[in-house]
N, C-alpha and C positions, 0 to 999 in steps of 0.2 A: 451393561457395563456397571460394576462397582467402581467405592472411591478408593478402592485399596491401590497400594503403591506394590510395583513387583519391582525384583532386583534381581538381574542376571550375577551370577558370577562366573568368570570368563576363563574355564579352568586353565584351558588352553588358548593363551596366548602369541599373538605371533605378529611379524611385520607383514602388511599386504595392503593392496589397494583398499581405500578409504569404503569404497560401495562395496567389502567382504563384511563389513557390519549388518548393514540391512540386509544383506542376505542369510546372515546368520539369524539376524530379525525375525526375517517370514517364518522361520521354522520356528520359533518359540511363540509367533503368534499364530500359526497353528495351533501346538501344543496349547495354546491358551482358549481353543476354540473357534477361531477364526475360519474364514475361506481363502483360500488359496487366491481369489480374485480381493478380497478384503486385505489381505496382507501385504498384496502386490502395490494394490492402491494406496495403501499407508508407505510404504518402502516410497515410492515417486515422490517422497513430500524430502527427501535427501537428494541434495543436487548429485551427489555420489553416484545415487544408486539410475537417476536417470537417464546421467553423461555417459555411464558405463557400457561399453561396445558388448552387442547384444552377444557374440560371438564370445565372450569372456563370464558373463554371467551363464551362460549356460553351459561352458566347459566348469566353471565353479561348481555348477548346481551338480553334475557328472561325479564331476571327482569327490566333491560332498555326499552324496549317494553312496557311493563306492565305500567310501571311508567309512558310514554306519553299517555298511553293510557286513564289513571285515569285522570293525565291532560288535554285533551281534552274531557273528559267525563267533567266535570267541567266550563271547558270555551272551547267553541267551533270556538275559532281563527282558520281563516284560517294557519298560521304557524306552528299551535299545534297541526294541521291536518296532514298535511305535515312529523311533527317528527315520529308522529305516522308511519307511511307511513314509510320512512326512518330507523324507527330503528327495524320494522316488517322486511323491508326487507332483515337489516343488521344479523338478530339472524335466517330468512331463510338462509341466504349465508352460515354462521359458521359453520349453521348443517349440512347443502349438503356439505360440502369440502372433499375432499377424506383424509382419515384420519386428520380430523379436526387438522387443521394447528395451 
């Protein structure tokens, strides 16, 4: 870990439950290098992302999939590829968790 400071900007904005932050989270702490079990662990430290009915983070993680998915069907950037990749991974993790966390 460096001391550098990172700064999301939130192209796309919207209203929604408080824990769609941290989940938005885990996918740039991937992209940042992270594990899937490391990002997960960092997310729990938001009372959001905890209280969040397991059954709702993982329709999130779903339809989050979906959405890069169409976005790289579309423009086939290597980044766009990448999210894809990263947020398949993130809505496989959700659903393997022993009683979805």
């Amino acid at each position: 870990m460096d001391d550098r400071a990172h700064i999301i900007d939130w192209a796309w904005p919207t209203r929604g439950a408080a824990w769609i932050d941290p989940a938005i989270l885990i996918l740039r702490l991937l992209e940042a290098g992270h594990t899937l079990v490391e990002a997960d662990v960092f997310a729990q430290r938001f009372p959001s992302w905890r209280t969040a009915p397991a059954e709702a983070k993982e329709a999130f993680a779903a339809a989050n999939a979906a959405v890069w998915e169409e976005i790289a069907r579309a423009d086939s950037a290597s980044w766009e590829a990448a999210m894809v990749d990263r947020s398949v991974a993130s809505h496989s993790h959700l659903s393997a968790l022993p009683g979805k966390r």
